[in-house]
Backbone as JSON Lines, residues from 0, in Angstrom:
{"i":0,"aa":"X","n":[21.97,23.35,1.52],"ca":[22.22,21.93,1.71],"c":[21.13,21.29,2.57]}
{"i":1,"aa":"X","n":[20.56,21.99,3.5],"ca":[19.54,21.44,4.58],"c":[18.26,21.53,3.74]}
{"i":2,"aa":"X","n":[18.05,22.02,2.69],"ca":[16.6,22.24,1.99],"c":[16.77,20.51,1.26]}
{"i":3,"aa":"X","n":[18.15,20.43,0.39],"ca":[18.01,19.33,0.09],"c":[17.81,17.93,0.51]}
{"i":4,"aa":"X","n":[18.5,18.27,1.83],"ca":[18.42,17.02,3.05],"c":[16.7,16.38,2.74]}
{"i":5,"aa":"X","n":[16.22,17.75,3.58],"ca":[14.72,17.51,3.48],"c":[13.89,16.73,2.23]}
{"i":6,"aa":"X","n":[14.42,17.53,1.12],"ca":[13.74,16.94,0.03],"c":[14.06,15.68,-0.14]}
{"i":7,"aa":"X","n":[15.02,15.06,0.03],"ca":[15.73,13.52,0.03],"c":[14.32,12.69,1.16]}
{"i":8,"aa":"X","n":[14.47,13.04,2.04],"ca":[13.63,12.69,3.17],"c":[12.41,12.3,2.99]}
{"i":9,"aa":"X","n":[12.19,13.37,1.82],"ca":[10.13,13.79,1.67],"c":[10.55,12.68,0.32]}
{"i":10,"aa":"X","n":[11.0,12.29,-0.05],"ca":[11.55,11.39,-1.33],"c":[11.24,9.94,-0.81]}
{"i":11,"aa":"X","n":[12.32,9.81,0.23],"ca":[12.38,8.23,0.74],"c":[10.73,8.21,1.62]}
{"i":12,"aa":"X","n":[10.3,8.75,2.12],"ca":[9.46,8.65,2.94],"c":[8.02,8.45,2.0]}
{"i":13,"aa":"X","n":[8.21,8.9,0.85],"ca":[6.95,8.84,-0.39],"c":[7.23,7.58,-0.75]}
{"i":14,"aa":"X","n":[8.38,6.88,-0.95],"ca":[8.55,5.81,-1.63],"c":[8.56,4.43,-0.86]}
{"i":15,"aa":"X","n":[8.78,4.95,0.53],"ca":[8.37,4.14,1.37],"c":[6.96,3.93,1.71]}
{"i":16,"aa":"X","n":[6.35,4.55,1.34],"ca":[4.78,4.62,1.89],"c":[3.9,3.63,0.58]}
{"i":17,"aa":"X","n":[4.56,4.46,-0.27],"ca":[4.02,3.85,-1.64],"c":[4.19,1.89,-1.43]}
{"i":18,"aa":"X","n":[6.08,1.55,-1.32],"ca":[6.44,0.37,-1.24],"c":[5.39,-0.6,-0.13]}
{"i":19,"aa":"X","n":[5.56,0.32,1.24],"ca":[4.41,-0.41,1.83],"c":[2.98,-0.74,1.73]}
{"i":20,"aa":"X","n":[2.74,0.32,1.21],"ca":[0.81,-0.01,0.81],"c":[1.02,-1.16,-0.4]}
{"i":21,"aa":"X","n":[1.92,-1.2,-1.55],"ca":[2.14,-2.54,-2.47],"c":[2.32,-3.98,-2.09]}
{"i":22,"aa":"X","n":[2.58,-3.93,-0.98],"ca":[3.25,-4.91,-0.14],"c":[2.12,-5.24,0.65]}
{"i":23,"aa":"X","n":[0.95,-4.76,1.39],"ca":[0.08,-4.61,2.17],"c":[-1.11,-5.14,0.81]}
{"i":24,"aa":"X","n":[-1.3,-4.51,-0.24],"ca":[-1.97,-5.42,-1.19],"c":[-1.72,-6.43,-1.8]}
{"i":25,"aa":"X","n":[-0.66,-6.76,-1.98],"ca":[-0.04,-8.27,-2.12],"c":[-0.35,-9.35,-1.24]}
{"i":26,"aa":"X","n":[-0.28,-8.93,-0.15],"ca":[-0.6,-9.51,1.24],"c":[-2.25,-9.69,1.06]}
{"i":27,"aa":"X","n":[-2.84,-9.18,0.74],"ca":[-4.41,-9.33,0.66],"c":[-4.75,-9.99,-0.24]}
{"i":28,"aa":"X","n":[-4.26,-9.79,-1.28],"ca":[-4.25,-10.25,-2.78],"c":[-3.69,-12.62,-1.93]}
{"i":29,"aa":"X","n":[-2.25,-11.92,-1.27],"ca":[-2.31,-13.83,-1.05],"c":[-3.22,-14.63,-0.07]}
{"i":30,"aa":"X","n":[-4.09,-13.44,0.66],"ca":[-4.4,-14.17,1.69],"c":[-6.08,-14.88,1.12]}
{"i":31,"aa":"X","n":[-6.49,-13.78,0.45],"ca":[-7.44,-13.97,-0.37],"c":[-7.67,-15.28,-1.43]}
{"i":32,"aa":"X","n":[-6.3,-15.49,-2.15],"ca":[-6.58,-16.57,-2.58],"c":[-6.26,-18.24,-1.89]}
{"i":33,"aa":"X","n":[-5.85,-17.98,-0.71],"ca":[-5.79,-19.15,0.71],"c":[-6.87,-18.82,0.92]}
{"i":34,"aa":"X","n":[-8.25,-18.24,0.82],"ca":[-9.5,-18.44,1.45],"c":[-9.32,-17.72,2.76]}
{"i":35,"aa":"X","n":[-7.77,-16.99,3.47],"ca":[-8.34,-16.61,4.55],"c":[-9.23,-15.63,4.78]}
{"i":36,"aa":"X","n":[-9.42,-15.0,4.02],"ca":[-10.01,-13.69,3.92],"c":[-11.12,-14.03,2.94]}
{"i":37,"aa":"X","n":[-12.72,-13.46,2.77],"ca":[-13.1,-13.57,2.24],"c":[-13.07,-12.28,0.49]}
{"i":38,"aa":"X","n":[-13.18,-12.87,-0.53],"ca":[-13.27,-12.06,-1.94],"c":[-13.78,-11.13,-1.91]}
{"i":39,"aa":"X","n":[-14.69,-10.84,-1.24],"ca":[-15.91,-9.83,-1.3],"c":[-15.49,-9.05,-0.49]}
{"i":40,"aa":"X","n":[-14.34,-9.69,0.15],"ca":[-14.16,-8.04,1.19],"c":[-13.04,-7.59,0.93]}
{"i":41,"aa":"X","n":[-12.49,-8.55,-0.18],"ca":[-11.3,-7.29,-0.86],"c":[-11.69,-6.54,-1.99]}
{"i":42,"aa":"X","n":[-12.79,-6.79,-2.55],"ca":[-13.16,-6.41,-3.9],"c":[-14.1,-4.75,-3.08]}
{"i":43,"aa":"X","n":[-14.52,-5.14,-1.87],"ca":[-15.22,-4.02,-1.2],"c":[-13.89,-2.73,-0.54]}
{"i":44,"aa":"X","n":[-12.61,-3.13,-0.44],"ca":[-11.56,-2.72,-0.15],"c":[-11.57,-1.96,-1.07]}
{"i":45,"aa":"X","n":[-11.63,-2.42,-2.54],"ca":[-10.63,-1.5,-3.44],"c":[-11.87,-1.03,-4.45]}
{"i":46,"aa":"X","n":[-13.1,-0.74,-3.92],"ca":[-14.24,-0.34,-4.24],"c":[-13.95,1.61,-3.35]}
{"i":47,"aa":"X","n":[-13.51,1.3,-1.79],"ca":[-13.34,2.14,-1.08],"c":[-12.36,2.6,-1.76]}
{"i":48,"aa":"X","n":[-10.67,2.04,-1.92],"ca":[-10.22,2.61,-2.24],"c":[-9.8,3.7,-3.17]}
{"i":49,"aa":"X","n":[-10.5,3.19,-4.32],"ca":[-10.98,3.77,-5.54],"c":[-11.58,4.94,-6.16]}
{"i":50,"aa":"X","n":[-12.63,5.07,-4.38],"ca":[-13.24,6.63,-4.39],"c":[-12.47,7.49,-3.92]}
């Protein structure tokens, strides 16, 4: 029962990580098109990210 606990855990904690980084590019993605942020440095973001 405690192996499964864990695996539940390593579950929510993947899907949480995942949900937040989506949420964290959305956020870039809106700020970007308000001009706060400049284009070029999100397009250089997901240039990094990519590798």
């Amino acid at each position: 029962m405690e192996a499964f606990l864990s695996s539940e855990v390593a579950i929510f904690t993947v899907c949480g990580l995942v949900a937040l980084s989506v949420l964290v590019f959305l956020a870039l993605i809106v700020l970007a098109s308000f001009g706060v942020i400049d284009g070029k440095f999100l397009l250089e973001l997901l240039r990094i990210i990519r590798k």
